[in-house]
N, C-alpha and C positions, 0 to 999 in steps of 0.2 A: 504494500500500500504506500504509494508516493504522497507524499503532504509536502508542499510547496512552502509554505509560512510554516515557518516553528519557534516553538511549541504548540504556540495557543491553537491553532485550527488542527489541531491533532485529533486531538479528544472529540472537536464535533462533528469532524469529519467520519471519527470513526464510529459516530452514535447517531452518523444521519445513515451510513450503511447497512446499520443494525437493524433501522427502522424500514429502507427502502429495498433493501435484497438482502433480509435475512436468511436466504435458504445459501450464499455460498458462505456461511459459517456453518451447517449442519454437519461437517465433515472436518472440520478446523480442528489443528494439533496446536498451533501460535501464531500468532501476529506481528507482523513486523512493520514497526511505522519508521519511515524513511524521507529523507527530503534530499537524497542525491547523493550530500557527504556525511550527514548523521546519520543513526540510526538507534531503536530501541525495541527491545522484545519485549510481547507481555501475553497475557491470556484474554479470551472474549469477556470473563468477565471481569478483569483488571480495567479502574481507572487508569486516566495518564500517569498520576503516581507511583503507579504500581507496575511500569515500562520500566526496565534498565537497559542499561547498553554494557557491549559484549566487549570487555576491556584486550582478552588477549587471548591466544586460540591455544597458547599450552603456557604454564604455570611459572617456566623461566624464563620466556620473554616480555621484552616491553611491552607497558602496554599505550596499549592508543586507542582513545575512543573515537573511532568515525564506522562509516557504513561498509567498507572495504573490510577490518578487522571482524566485526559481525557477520557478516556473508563467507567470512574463510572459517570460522568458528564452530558456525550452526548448519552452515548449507552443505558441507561436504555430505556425501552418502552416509558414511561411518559414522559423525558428529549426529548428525540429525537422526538416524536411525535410534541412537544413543539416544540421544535427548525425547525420540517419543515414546520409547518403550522406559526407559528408566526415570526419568526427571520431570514427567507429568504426575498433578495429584488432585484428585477431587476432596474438598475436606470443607464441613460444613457443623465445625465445633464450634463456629461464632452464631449459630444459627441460620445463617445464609448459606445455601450450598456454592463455594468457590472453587475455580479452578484454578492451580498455584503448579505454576513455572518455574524452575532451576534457573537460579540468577548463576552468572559467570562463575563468581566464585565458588558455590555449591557444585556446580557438575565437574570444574577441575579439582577442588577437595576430595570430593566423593569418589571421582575415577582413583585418584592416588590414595585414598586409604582403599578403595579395593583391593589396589595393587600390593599395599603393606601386608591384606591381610590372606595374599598368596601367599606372602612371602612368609606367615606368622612363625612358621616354625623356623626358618632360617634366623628370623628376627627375634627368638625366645621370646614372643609375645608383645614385643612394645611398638603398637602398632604408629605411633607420635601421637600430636596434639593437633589436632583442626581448629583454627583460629578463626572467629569469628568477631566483627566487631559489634555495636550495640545494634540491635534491630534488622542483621543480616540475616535473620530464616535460620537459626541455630537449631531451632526443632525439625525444621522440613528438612534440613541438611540428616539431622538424623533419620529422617524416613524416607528419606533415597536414597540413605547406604546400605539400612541396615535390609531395606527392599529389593536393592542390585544384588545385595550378599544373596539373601535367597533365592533369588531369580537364576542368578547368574551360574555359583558356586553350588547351589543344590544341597542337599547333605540336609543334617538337623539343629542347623547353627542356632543357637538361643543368645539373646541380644539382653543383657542385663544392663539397666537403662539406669541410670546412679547418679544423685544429686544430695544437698545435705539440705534443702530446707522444703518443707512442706509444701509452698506457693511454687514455689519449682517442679517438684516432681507432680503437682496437682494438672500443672502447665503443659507440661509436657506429655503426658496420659493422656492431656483431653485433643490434643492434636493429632495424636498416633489413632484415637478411638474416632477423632474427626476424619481421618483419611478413611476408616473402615478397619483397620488393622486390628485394633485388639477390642474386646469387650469384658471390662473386669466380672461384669453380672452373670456372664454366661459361660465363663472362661477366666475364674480367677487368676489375674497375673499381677495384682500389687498388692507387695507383702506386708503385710498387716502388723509382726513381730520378728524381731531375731531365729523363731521356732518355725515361723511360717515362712520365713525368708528359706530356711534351710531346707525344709519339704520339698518349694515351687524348685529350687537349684537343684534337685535331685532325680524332678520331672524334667520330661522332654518338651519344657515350652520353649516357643518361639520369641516371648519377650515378657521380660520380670520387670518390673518398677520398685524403686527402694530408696530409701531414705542409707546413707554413708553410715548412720546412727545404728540400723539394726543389726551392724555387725559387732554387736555387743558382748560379744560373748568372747574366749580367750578359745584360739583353734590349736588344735596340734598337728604342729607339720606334717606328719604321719598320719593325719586320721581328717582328710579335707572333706569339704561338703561336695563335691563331684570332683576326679581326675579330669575329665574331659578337658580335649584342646577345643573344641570346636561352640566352646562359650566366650562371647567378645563382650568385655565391659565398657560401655560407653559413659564415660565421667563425665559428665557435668562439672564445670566451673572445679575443673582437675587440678586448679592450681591451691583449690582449698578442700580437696577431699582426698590426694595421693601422698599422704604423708602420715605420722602419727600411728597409735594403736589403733583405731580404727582400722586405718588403710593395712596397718599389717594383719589384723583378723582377716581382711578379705582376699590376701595375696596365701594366705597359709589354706584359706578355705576353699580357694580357686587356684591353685600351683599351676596349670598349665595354662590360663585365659588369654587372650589377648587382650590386652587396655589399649583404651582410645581415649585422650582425654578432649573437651572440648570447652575452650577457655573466649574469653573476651579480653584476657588480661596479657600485657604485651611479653613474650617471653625474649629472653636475651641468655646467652652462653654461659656466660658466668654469674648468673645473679640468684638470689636465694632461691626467690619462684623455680624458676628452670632445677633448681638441685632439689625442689622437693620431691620432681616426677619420676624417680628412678626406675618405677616399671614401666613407663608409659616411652621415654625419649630412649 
């Protein structure tokens, strides 16, 4: 879709389309608004707002925002096939049913922790940390990895979804349960106690929800709550739950997992942050 003026005739242009030939959207994976040398991706039912532009087409290079870097990004065969099969999500936890798109930096994140978590056993588990800044989609980035993982990788991976405060892990459940993915009513998967945390880890779920807190108990390296490698912890705000007793009940209770932590918080080589995640980096 070409838009000549930008920004402003974006949005109306693309809401007089809506209104005047809505049947070539019945078939719509995304949208791309363009005026030649800019450009922005979004979904049908994204505001202009809710449009980003495709900064860089792999994760070590510069990046540039124009129309050209978005069309080598999204448009190749590979990329886009990628992107409709894994980075589309329908989720309607706000009450409105929406359809939410993989911004740049989620689909290169999430392709390369895939990648990590081929590698997990070569990696003894430390799958790194996914950075995200405030208001980047930290949730949907969780639920188009841990969605590629079973898609892709197959098997009976269980995705142990880990934060230390209530508002959080409330947050984050209702997004997972907004996509369709879990339903704690039908299908208990968040753990209610340290006892109940240990049950659900010992069943074959597909994804636990837990508070860093329930691992209250003292484990013995020899006696863990499941051996299994094929259980990936995804931390929440890793830069305050991979340290401490705590964090060591859950390493003695899970010895082969993969950790993935996922922070907001700026990580650097030598600073305390960075030296708490010693399973994770």
């Amino acid at each position: 879709m070409i838009i000549e003026k930008w920004p402003k005739s974006s949005e109306k242009n693309l809401s007089d389309y809506k209104d005047t030939i809505p049947h070539i959207f019945h078939h719509n994976a995304v949208i791309v608004l363009a005026n030649g040398v800019d450009a922005k991706i979004g979904s049908l039912s994204g505001n202009y707002e809710h449009f980003h532009e495709w900064k860089r087409p792999e994760e070590d290079e510069p990046g540039v925002v124009d129309m050209e870097t978005l069309l080598k990004g999204i448009c190749n065969k590979s990329n886009f096939l990628d992107l409709f099969e894994n980075f589309i999500v329908f989720d309607d936890s706000s009450g409105e049913l929406v359809k939410i798109i993989a911004r740049n930096h989620q689909y290169l994140g999430v392709n390369r922790a895939m990648q990590a978590v081929e590698e997990r056993r070569h990696r003894k588990g430390k799958l790194g940390v996914f950075w995200h800044t405030q208001g980047a989609g930290k949730s949907y980035s969780m639920v188009f990895f841990s969605r590629k993982v079973h898609r892709r990788l197959g098997g009976n991976f269980t995705f142990l979804i880990l934060t230390d405060r209530d508002d959080l892990d409330t947050q984050i459940y209702k997004t997972f349960a907004g996509c369709g993915i879990v339903d704690n009513d039908k299908d208990p998967c968040r753990a209610e106690s340290g006892d109940d945390l240990e049950k659900l880890l010992k069943q074959r779920k597909a994804y636990i929800f837990t508070l860093i807190q329930k691992f209250n108990r003292e484990v013995a390296p020899d006696n863990p709550y499941s051996s299994r490698d094929d259980i990936i912890v995804i931390s929440d705000e890793a830069h305050r739950t991979q340290y401490g007793l705590l964090a060591l009940n859950m390493w003695n209770a899970l010895p082969n997992a993969g950790y993935i932590g996922f922070t907001g918080t700026p990580l650097f080589k030598d600073d305390e942050i960075t030296d708490a995640l010693p399973l994770i980096l």
